[in-house]
N, C-alpha and C positions, 0 to 999 in steps of 0.2 A: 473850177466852181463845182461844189455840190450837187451832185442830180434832189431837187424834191420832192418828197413826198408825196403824190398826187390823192387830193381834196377825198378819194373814196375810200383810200386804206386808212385803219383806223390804229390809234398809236400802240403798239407794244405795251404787253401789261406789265408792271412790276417784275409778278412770278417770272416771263417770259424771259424778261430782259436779266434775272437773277439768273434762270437754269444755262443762259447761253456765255457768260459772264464767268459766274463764281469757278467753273473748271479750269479756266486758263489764269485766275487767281491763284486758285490752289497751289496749283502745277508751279508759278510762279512763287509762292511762299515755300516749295520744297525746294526746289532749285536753290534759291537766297538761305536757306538755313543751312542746307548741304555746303554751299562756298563758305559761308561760316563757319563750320564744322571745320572742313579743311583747315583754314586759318588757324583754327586755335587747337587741333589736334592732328594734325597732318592727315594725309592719305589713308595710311597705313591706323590710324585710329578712329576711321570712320564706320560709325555701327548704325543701322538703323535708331536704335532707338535716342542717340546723340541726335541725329538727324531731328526726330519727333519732340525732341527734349527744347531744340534751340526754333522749328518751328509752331511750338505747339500745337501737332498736329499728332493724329492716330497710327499707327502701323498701317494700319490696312488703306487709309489713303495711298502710300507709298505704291503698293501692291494695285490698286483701282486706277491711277494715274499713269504709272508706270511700267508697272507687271512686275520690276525687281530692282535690287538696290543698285545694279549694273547697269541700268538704263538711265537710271534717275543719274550716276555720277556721270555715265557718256552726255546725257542732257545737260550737264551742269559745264560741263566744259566744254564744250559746242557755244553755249549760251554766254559762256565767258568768254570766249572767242569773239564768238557773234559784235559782244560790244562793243571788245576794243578794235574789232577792224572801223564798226561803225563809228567808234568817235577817231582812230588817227588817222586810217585811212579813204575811206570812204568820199569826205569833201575833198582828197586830191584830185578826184578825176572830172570834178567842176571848176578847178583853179583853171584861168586863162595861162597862166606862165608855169610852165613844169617845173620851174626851178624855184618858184615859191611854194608848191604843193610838197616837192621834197624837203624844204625847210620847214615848213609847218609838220611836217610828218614827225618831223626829228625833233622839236621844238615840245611836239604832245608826247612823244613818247617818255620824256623827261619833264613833263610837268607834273603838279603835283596830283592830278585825279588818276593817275596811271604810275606812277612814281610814288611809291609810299611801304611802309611797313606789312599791312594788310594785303596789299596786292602781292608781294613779293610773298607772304606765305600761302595767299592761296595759287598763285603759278608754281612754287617751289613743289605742293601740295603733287600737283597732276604730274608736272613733270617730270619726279621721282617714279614714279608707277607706268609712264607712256612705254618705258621697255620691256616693262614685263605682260604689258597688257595689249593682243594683238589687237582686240576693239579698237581700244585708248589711239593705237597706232594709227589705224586706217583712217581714224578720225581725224586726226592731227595732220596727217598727210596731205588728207583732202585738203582741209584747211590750210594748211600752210601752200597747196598750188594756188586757191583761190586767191588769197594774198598776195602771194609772188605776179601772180599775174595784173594786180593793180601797179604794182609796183614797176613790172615794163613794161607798159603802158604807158607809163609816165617817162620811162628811162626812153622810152623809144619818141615820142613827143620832144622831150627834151634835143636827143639826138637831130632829128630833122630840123628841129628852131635853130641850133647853132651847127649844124653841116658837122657832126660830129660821126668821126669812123668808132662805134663801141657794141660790144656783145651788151646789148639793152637788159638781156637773161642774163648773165653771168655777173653784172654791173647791179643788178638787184637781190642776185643770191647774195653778192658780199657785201652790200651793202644792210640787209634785213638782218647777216651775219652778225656784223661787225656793232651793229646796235642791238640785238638780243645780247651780245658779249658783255658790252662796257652795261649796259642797264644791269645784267646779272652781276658781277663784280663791283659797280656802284650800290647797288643795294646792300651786296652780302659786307661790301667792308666801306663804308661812306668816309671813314677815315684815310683811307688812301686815293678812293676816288668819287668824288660829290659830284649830282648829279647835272651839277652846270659847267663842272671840268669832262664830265662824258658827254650831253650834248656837244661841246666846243671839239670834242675829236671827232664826231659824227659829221658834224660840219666843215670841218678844215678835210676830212676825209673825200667829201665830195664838189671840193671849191675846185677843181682844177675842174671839175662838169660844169660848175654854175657858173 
C-alpha cells in the first residue's frame, strides 16, 4: 500500500513536477531514437546528428544528458538489456515450478515481442561493435553474469525438486548458449529455421531436466 500524503504537505506544482519529470523523458527519447538508428543504419552508421534527426531533439541535449555520444550508445544497450531480462527473465524467479519458469523463458525468447526483424537489427547493431569496444565489453559481461545468474538459480531449484546430480552453472551457460544460437540463425535465415522449429529444440534440449 501507498504511504500518503499527510493533510500538511501541499501538492507539487506543475513546474516542480515538470523540472523532476522532463529529464528522464528526455534521456528516454535519446535512448529510443538511438535503438532506432541502430536499426535502420547499423552501429557503424550511428552519428549524432541521425541520433537528433530520428529524436527530434538538439545536439546539445546529447552532450547535457549524457556528456558524449559513447555513453548515450553504452546507455542504450544497458537499457535494451535491461528489458529483455525484465520481460524473459525476470518472472522466472516468481514461478513456483523451475521447470515452468525455464519454459516460459524459452517460449518469450521466441515470441514475437522479442522475435522480430527490428529487434534482430538492433542486437546485430551492438553486437558487431562489443569486440572492438572495451566499454561495450565490460558492459556486456556484467550483464550477461547478472543473467546467468538468474538462470542457476533456477537450474539449481530445479536440481533439488527432482534430486537431480547437474553443474546448475555449466547447464545454464549452455543452455543461454544454445538459445542465443538457434534465435540468431532463426532470425538471420527463417527459411531454414522458424522461430517455432528453434523454440521446439530449446525445449526438447532441456526435456531430459524437465
Amino acid at each position: 500500500m501507498a504511504r500518503m500524503p499527510s493533510s500538511s504537505q501541499a501538492p507539487a506544482s506543475p513546474a516542480a513536477v515538470r523540472s523532476r519529470v522532463q529529464p528522464e523523458v528526455r534521456k528516454r527519447l535519446l535512448i529510443d531514437a538511438t535503438t532506432r538508428s541502430i536499426a535502420q543504419y547499423g552501429y557503424s552508421g550511428i552519428t549524432i546528428e541521425r541520433i537528433c534527426a530520428a529524436g527530434g531533439v538538439s545536439r546539445g541535449l546529447i552532450n547535457h544528458h549524457f556528456g558524449s555520444k559513447d555513453e548515450l550508445l553504452l546507455q542504450s544497450y544497458k537499457t535494451l538489456c535491461d528489458h529483455w531480462t525484465a520481460y524473459a527473465l525476470d518472472g522466472m524467479k516468481d514461478m513456483a515450478d523451475p521447470a515452468d519458469a525455464l519454459r516460459s523463458c524459452i517460449n518469450k525468447n521466441f515470441d514475437e515481442a522479442m522475435f522480430n526483424p527490428q529487434q534482430l537489427r538492433i542486437w546485430l547493431g551492438f553486437w558487431s561493435v562489443i569486440p572492438k569496444s572495451p566499454k561495450l565489453q565490460k558492459l556486456d559481461r556484467a550483464l550477461y553474469q547478472l543473467d546467468l545468474k538468474i538462470y542457476q538459480d533456477v537450474m539449481e531449484r530445479l536440481a533439488h525438486q527432482k534430486s537431480l546430480d547437474i553443474d546448475a552453472r555449466a547447464q545454464s551457460i549452455a543452455l543461454m548458449a544454445l538459445i542465443a544460437g538457434l534465435w540468431l540463425q532463426a532470425a538471420l535465415d527463417p527459411q531454414s529455421l522458424s522461430a517455432t522449429q528453434a523454440r521446439a529444440l530449446c525445449l526438447n534440449a532441456v526435456a531430459h531436466l524437465l
